[in-house]
C-alpha positions as CSV (number, residue, x, y, z in Angstrom):
1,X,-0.5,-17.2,2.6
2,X,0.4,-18.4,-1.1
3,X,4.1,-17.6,-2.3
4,X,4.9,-14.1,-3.9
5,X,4.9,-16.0,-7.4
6,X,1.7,-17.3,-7.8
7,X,0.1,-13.6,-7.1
8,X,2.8,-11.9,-9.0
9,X,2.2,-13.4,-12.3
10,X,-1.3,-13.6,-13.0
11,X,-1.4,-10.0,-11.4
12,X,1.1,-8.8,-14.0
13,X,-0.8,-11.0,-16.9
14,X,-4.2,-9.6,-16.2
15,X,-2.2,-6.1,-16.4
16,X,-0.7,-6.9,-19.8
17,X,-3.6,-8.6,-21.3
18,X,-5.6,-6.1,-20.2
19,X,-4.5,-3.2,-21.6
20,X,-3.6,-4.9,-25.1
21,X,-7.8,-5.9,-24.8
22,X,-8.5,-2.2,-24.7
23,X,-6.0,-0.6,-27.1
24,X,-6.8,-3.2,-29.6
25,X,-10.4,-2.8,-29.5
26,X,-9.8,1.2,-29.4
27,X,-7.5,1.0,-32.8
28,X,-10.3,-1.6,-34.1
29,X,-12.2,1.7,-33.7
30,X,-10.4,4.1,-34.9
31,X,-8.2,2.8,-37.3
32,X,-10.5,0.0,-39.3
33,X,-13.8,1.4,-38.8
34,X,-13.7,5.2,-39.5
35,X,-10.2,5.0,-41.5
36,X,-11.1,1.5,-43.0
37,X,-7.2,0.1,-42.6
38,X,-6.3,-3.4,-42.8
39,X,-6.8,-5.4,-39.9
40,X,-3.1,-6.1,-40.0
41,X,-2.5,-2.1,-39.2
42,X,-5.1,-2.5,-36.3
43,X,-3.6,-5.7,-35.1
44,X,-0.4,-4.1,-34.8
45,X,-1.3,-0.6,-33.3
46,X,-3.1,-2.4,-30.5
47,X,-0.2,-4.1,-28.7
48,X,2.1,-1.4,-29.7
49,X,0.0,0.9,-28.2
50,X,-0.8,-0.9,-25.1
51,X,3.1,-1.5,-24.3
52,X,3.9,2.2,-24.9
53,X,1.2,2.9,-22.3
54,X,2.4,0.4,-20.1
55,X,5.9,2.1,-19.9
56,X,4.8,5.4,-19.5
57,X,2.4,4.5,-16.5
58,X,5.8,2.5,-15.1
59,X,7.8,5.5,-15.4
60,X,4.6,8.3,-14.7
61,X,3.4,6.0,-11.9
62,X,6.0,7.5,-9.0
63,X,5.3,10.7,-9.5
64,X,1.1,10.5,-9.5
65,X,1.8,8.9,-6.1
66,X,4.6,11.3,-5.2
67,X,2.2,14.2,-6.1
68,X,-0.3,13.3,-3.3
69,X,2.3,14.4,-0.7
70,X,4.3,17.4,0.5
71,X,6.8,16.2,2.8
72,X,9.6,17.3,4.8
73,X,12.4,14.7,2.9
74,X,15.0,13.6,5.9
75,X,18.8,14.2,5.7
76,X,21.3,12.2,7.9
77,X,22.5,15.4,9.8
78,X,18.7,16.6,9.9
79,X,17.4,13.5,12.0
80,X,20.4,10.7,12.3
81,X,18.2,8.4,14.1
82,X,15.8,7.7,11.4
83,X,18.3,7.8,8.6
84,X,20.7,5.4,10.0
85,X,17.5,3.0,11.0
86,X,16.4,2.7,7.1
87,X,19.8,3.2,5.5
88,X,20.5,0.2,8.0
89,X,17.5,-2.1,6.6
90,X,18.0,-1.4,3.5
91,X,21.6,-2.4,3.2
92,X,20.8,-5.3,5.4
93,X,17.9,-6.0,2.5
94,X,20.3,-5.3,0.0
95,X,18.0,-2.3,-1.2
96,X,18.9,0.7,-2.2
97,X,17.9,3.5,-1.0
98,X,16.1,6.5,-2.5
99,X,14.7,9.3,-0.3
100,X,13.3,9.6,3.2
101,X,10.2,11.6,3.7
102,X,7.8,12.7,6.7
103,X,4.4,13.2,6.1
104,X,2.4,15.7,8.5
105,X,-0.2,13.5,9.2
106,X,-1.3,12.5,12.8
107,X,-2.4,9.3,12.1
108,X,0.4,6.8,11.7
109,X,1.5,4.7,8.8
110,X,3.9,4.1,6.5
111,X,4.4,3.5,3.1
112,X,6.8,2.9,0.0
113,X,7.4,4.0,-3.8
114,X,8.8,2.6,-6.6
115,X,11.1,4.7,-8.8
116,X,12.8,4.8,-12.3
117,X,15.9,4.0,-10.7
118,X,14.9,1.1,-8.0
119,X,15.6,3.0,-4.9
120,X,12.7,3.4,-3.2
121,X,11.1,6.2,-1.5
122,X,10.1,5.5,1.6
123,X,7.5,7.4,3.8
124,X,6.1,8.0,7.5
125,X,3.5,9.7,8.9
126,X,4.3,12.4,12.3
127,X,1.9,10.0,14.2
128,X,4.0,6.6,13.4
129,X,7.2,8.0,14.1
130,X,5.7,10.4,17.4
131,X,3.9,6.9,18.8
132,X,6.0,4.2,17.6
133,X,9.1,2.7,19.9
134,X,12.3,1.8,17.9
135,X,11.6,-2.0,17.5
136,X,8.2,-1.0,16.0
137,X,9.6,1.4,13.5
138,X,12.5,-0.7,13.0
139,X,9.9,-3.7,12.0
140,X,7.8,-0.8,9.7
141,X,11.2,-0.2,7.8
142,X,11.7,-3.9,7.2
143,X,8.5,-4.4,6.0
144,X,8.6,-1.8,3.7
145,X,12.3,-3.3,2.6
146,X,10.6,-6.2,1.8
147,X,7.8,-4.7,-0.5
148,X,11.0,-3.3,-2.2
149,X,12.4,-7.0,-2.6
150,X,9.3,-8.9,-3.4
151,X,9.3,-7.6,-7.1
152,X,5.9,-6.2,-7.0
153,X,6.5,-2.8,-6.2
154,X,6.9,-1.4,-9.5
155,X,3.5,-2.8,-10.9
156,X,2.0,-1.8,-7.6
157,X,3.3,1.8,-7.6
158,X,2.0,2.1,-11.2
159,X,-1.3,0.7,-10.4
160,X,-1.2,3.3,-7.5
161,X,-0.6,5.9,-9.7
162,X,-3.5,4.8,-12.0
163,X,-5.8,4.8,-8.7
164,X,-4.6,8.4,-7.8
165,X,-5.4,9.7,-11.3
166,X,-8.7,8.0,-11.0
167,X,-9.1,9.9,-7.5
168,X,-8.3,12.9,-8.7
169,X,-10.9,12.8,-11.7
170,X,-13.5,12.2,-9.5
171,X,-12.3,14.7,-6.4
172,X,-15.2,16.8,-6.5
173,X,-17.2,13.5,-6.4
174,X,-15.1,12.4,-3.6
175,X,-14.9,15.4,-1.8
176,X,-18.8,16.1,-1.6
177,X,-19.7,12.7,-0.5
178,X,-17.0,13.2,2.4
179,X,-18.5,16.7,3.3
180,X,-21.8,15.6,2.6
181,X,-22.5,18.1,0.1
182,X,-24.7,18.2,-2.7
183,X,-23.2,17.1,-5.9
184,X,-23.4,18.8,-9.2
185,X,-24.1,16.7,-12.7
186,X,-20.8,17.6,-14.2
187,X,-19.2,16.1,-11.1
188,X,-21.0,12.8,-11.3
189,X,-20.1,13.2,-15.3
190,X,-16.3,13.1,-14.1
191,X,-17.0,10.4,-11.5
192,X,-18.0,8.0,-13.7
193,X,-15.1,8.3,-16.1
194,X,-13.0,8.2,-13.1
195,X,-14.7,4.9,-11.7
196,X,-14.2,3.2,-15.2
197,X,-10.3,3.8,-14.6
198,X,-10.8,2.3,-11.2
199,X,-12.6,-0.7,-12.6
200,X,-10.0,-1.5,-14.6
201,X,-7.1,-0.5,-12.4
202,X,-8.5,-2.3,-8.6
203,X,-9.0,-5.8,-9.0
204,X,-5.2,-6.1,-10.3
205,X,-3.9,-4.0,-7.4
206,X,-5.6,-6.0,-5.2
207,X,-3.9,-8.9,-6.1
208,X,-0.8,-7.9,-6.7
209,X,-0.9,-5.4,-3.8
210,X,-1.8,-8.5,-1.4
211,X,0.9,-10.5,-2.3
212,X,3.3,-7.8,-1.8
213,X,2.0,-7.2,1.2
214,X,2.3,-10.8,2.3
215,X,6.0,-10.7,1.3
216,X,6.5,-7.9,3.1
217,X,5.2,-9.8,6.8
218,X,7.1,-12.5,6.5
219,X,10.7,-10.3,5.2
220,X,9.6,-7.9,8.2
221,X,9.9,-11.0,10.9
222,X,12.8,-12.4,9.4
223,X,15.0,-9.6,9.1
224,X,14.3,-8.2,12.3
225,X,14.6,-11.8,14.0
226,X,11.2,-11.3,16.3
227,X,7.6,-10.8,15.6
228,X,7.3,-8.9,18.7
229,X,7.9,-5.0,17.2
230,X,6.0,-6.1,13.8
231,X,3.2,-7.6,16.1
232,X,3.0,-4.6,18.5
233,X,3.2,-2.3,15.4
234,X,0.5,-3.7,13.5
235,X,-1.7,-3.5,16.8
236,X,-1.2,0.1,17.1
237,X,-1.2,1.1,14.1
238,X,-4.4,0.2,13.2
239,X,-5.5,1.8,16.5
240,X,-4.4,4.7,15.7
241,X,-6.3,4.8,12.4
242,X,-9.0,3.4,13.7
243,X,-9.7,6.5,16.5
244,X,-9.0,9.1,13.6
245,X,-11.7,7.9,10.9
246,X,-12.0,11.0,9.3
247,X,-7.9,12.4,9.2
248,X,-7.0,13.4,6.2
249,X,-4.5,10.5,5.6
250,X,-7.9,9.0,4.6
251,X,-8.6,11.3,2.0
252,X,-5.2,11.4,0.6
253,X,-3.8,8.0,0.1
254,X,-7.1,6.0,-0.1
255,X,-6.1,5.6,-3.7
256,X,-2.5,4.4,-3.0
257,X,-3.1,2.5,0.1
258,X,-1.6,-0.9,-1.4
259,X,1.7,1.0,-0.6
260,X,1.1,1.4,2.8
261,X,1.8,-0.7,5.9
262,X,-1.6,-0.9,6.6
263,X,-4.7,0.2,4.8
264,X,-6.3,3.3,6.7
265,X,-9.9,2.7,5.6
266,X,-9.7,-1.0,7.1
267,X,-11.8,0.0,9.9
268,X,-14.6,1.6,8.2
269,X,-15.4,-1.7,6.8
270,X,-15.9,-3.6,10.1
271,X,-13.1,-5.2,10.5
272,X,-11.6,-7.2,13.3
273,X,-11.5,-6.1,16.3
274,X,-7.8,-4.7,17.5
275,X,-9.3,-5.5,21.1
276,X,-9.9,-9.0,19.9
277,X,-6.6,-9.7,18.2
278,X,-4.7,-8.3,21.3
279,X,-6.5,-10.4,23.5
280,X,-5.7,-13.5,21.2
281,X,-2.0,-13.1,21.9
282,X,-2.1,-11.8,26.0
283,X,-1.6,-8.5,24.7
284,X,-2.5,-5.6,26.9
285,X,-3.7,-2.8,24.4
286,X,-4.4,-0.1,27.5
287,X,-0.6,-0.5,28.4
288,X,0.7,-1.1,24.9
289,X,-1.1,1.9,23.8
290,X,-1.1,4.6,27.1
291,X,-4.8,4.6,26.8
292,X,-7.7,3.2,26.3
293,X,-8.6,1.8,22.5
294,X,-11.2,3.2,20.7
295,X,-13.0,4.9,24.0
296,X,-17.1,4.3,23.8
297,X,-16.9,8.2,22.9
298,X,-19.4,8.2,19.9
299,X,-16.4,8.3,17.1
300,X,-18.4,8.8,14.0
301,X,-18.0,6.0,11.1
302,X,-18.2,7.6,7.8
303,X,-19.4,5.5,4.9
304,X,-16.6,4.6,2.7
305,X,-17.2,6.0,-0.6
306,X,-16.9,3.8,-4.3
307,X,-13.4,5.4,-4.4
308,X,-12.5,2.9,-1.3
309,X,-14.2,0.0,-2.3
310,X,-11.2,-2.4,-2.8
311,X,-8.8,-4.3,-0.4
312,X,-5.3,-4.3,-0.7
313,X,-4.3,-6.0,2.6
314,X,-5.5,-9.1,4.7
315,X,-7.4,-8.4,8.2
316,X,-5.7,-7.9,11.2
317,X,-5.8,-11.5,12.6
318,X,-4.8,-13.2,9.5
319,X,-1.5,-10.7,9.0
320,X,-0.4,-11.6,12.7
321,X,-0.5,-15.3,12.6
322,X,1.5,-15.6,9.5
323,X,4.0,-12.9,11.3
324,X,3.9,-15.6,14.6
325,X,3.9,-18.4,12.2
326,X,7.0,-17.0,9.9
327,X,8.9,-16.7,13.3
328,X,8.3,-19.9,14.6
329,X,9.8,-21.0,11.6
330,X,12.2,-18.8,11.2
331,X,14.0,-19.4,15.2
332,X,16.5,-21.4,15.4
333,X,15.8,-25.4,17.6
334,X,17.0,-25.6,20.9
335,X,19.8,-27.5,19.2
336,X,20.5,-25.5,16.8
337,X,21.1,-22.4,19.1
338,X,23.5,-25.1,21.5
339,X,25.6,-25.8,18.4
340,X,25.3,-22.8,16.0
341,X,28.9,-24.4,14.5
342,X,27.1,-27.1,13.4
């Protein structure tokens, strides 16, 4: 996995340039062809124009996301368990906090959100928290404490928001292809000038989403000292999502999913196996899990619509290794444990 660095930057260049690329041409438009002003005027309008956007997304971005949920926000007397586990993390990650909030959605996940202020508002789902054992949670909270530290979170949480408002242009779209209903032509009208906002807005949250992501591994193992919770946590996790194809978690946060632990339309992809990566490690998924994985019950895969067409996060296997591989590194030798003086 490359450093946080060398995704961060041309993540947040292609952002900038981006946007300056399209204002400019826009004022080119407006401003020198039907009102025949100097080029100097359109050159710049452009920029100017593209930085005021930029801020406003920065600032607008938390609350698009925020929007997408109603939860039941967590006070320390309310549930002390959970608020002394993040408030822990966070001061341990030197982050501070924002709000708690519980999502009533059975399939588990987690996720986190950028704000004005740079505490961040962190998320989980009734099924994570229901299924989840402390270590596991525990690990979920560091991870999302790293997303927080890696730098990326603001761009990410404004890309998110750009992705939700490009959702919600297109929800009838959306919604029809999930019911499998027929589609009018004013929907497909909106559809398209929702997917032109995604085309712009996806590739750069991929990238900058991933390397967050990556970040967020390796600070997870670290901080907790053990890859065992974040190991066991990723494993049933994305068993979880993967019995519940169709929850409405999917339809929700398919557009902000690069805040999220893990991506809930991973599996409608074909992606790895959990079976396989548990078996890679001598994990027993029927015992970690109280039942048995994805049961040969018929579960229906729905095709993922354009909407979900982009990958935030790295497959299963891959995110395990480097959480085994940052441990490895991260223990202390034999001799270093004997003399920890030294």
């Amino acid at each position: 996995m490359t450093d946080i660095s060398e995704r961060l930057l041309p993540a947040l260049a292609i952002y900038v340039v981006s946007h300056i690329a399209v204002f400019t041409l826009v004022s080119w438009v407006v401003l020198h062809v039907l009102f025949s002003l100097e080029p100097i005027w359109v050159l710049a309008c452009g920029p100017a124009s593209a930085l005021a956007v930029i801020s406003m997304e920065w600032i607008l971005g938390p609350r698009i996301v925020s929007a997408v949920f109603r939860p039941r926000w967590v006070e320390g007397g309310a549930d002390p368990v959970l608020w002394s586990l993040v408030e822990g993390e966070a001061e341990r990650a030197g982050v501070g906090l924002g709000r708690i909030g519980v999502l009533d959605f059975e399939a588990p996940n987690a996720l986190v959100v950028s704000s004005v202020t740079g505490r961040p508002t962190v998320y989980f789902t009734k099924g994570l928290l229901i299924e989840s054992t402390y270590a596991e949670t525990r690990a979920v909270v560091a991870y999302l404490m790293g997303c927080s530290r890696s730098g990326v979170l603001g761009l990410a949480t404004a890309l998110s928001g750009l992705l939700a408002l490009s959702s919600r242009i297109a929800s009838d779209y959306i919604e029809g292809r999930l019911e499998r209903r027929p589609i009018g032509f004013p929907s497909i009208v909106l559809a398209g000038w929702g997917y032109l906002l995604f085309t712009l807005a996806s590739p750069v949250a991929s990238l900058a989403c991933r390397g967050m992501s990556a970040y967020g591994d390796g600070f997870s193992v670290r901080q907790t000292g053990s890859s065992s919770g974040f190991v066991t946590a990723l494993l049933k996790v994305t068993a979880g999502l993967a019995e519940r194809p169709s929850d409405p978690l999917r339809k929700a946060c398919a557009p902000i999913k690069g805040l999220m632990f893990i991506d809930p339309t991973n599996q409608l992809r074909g992606s790895p196996s959990v079976n396989d990566a548990a078996k890679k490690y001598d994990i027993d998924l029927v015992r970690l899990l109280g039942r048995e994985p994805e049961k040969a019950r018929g579960l229906e895969r729905p095709e993922p619509h354009i909407f979900e067409r982009f990958r935030v996060h790295s497959d299963l296997p891959e995110r395990l290794e480097h959480a085994v591989e940052t441990w490895k590194e991260a223990r202390p030798s034999p001799s270093e444990a004997a003399n920890p003086a030294e």
